[in-house]
C-alpha positions in Angstrom: 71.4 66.6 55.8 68.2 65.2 57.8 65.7 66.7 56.0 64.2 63.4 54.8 63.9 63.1 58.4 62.5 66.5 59.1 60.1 66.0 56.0 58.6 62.4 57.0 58.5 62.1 61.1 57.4 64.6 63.6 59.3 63.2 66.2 62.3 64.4 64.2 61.1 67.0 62.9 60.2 68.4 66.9 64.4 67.8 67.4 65.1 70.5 64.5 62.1 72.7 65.4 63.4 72.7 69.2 67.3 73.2 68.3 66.3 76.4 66.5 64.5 77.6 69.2 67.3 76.8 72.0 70.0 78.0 69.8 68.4 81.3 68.5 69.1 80.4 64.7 68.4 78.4 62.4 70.7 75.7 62.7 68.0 73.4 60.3 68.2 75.6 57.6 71.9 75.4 57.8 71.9 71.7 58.1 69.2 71.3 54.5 70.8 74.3 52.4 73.9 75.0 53.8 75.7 76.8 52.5 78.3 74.0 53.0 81.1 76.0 53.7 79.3 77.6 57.2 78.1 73.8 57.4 81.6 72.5 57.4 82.6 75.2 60.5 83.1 72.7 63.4 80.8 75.5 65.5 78.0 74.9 62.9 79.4 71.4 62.2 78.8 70.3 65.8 75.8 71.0 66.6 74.6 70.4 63.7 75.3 66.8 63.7 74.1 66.6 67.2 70.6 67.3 66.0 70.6 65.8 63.2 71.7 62.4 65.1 69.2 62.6 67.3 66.7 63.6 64.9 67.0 60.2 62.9 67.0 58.3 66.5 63.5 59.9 67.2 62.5 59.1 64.4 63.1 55.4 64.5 61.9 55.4 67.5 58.6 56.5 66.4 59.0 53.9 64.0 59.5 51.1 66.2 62.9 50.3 64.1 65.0 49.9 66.9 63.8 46.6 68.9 64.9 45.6 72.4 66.9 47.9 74.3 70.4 48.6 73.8 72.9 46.7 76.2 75.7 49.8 75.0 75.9 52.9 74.3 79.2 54.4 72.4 79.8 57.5 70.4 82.9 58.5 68.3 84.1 61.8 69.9 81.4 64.3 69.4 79.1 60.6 69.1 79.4 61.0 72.9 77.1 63.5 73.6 74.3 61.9 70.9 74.9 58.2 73.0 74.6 60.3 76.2 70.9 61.8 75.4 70.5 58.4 73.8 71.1 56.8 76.9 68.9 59.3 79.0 71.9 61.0 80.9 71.4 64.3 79.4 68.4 66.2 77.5 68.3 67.1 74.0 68.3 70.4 75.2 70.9 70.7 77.8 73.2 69.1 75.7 72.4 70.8 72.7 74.0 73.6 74.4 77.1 71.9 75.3 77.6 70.6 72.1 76.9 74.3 70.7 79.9 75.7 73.4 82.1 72.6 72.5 81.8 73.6 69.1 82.7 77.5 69.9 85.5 76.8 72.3 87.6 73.9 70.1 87.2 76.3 67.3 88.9 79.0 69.8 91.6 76.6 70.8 92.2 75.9 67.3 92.8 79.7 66.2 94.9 80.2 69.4 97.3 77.1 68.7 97.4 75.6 64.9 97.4 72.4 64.3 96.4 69.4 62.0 95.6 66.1 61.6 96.2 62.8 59.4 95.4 59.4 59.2 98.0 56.9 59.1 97.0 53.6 56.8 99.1 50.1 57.2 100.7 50.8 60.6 99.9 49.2 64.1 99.3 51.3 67.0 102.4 50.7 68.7 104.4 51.8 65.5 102.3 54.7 65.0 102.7 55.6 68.8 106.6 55.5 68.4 106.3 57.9 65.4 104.6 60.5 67.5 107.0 60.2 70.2 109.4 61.2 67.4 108.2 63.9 65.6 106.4 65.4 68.7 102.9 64.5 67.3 100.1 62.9 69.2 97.7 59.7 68.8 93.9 61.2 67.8 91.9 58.6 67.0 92.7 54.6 66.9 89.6 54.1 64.1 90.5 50.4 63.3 93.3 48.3 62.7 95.9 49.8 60.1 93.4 53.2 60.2 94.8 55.6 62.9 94.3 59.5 63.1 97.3 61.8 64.8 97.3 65.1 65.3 99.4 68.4 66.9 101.2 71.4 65.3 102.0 71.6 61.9 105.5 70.7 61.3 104.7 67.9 64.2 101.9 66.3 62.3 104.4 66.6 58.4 107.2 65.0 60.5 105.4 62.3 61.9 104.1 61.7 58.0 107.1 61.5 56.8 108.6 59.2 59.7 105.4 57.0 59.1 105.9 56.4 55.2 109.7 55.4 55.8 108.7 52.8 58.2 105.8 50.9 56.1 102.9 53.3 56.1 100.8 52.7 53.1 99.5 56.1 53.0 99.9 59.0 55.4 96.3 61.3 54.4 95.9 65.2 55.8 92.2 65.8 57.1 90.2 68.3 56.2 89.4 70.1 59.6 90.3 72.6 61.4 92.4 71.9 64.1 94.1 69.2 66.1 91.4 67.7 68.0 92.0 65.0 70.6 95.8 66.4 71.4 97.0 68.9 74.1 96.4 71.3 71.6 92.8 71.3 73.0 93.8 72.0 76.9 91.8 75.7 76.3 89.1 73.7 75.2 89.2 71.3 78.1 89.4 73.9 80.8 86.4 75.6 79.4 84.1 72.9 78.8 84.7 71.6 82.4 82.8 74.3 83.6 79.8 73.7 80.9 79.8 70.6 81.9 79.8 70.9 85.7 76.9 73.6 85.6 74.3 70.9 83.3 72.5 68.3 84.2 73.9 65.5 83.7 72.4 62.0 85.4 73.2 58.8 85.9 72.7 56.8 82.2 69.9 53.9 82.6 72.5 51.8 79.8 76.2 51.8 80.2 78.1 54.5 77.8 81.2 53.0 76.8 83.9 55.9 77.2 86.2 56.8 74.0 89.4 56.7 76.1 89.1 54.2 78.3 86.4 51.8 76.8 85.1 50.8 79.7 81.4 51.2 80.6 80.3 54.3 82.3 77.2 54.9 84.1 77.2 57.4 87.0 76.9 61.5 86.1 80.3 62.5 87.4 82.4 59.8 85.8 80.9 60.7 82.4 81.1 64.4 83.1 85.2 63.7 83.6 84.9 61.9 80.3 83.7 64.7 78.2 86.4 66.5 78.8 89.3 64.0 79.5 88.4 63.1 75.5 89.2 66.3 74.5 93.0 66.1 74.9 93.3 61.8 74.7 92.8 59.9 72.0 88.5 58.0 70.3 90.3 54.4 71.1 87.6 53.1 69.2 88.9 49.7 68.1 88.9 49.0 72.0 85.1 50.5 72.4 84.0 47.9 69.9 86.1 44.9 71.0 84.7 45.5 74.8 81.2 45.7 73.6 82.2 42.3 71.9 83.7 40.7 74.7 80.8 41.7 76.4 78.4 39.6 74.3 77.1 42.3 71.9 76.4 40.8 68.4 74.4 43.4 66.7 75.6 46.8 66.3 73.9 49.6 64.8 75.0 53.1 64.1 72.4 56.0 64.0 73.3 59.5 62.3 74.3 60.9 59.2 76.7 59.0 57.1 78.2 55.7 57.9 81.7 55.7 58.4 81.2 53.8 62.0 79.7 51.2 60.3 82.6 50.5 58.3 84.5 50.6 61.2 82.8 48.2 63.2 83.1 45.4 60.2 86.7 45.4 60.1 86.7 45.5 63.6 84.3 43.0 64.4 84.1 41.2 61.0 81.7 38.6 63.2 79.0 40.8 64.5 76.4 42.7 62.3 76.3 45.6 61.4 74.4 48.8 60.1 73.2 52.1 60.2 70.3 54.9 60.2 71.0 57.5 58.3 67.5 58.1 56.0 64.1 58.0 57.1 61.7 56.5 54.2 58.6 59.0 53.5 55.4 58.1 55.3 53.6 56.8 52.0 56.4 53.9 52.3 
């Protein structure tokens, strides 16, 4: 992923060239050849989509692509540290290397204490909520209506399944990753990133960040800082990100990284507003 970027603008290609040198490897390599399996390691994984984020935002930048200035910024968990450096309230560098030690320590926290996760298809939140107070399993991320993501232990996470299906779930999918992020499970993490976070420089954003958790704008340094590590162990209420932003005026949203699964998101969320995403960068000679 992100070579097209790397290959056609040197403003992106500067983010790859500058993450190798800051992390001591060659995190570009790993993100254009994998192999996928060291890819897919969420302390590869993170970074790695960090830089490549910001990589396609330099690049349409350079482009001009973007227009007027955003009135939001938002990110979907690990999103949050791209809208931060989007938003000017952190450097690529400095939070390259929090992303890098957010990467290491949720990987720790997920051999320490096992866990899982799986999304939840046809079921409210409040339904879905009432099955983890059950079965002892814990909201992760509340993606759009009838899509929501739960985590914890193992026999937590098949309990909770199995309580969902009986009660009108339409499917009840196990993730592919590696541990239970966005649960208690994380606590490990939390602690350790509280420290990372308090020793970086983080600044006071010049456009609001709307916060996973509580989506509500954020602004000022410290308020952020408790952010990035309250979302560790609380739920991405992303359904409530977009319908602030909406509330708020915002008609136009467009997502900026690999893939486009926010995109998605954001039309069944916000069936009204438009919609869509950077994820390629055409070659120069188009």
């Amino acid at each position: 992923m992100g070579r097209d970027a790397f290959d056609a603008s040197p403003a992106a290609r500067q983010c790859f060239e500058r993450a190798d040198e800051v992390l001591g490897r060659s995190i570009s390599q790993l993100c254009f050849g994998g192999p996928a399996e060291e890819l897919g390691d969420t302390a590869n994984s993170q970074p790695a989509i960090y830089v490549t984020s910001l990589a396609y935002l330099a690049a349409a930048r350079e482009r001009g692509d973007l227009g007027d200035d955003a009135a939001f910024v938002a990110g979907h968990s690990l999103g949050e540290y791209t809208a931060l450096c989007a938003a000017d309230g952190l450097d690529f560098e400095a939070g390259l290397r929090l992303v890098e030690t957010r990467g290491r320590v949720t990987k720790e926290a997920g051999a320490v204490a096992p866990g899982r996760m799986a999304a939840i298809l046809g079921l409210d939140e409040a339904a879905v909520s009432e099955v983890c107070s059950e079965a002892g399993a814990e909201l992760c991320n509340i993606n759009a209506p009838g899509q929501i993501v739960i985590g914890g232990t193992l026999e937590a996470v098949d309990r909770a399944c199995t309580l969902a299906l009986g009660r009108g779930a339409k499917r009840a999918v196990p993730l592919d990753v590696s541990a239970a992020f966005h649960t208690s499970l994380m606590a490990p993490a939390a602690d350790a990133m509280r420290g990372a976070i308090a020793a970086s420089s983080l600044r006071d954003t010049h456009i609001p960040i709307v916060a996973n958790d509580r989506a509500q704008p954020l602004s000022h340094a410290n308020d952020i800082g408790d952010e990035l590590v309250f979302q560790l162990t609380h739920p991405v209420r992303w359904v409530q990100c977009v319908e602030y932003m909406v509330e708020q005026g915002v008609t136009k949203f467009v997502e900026i990284g690999p893939g486009r699964v926010l995109t998605g998101l954001i039309k069944r969320i916000a069936p009204g507003a438009a919609s869509s995403n950077i994820n390629t960068v055409p070659s120069r000679s188009q």
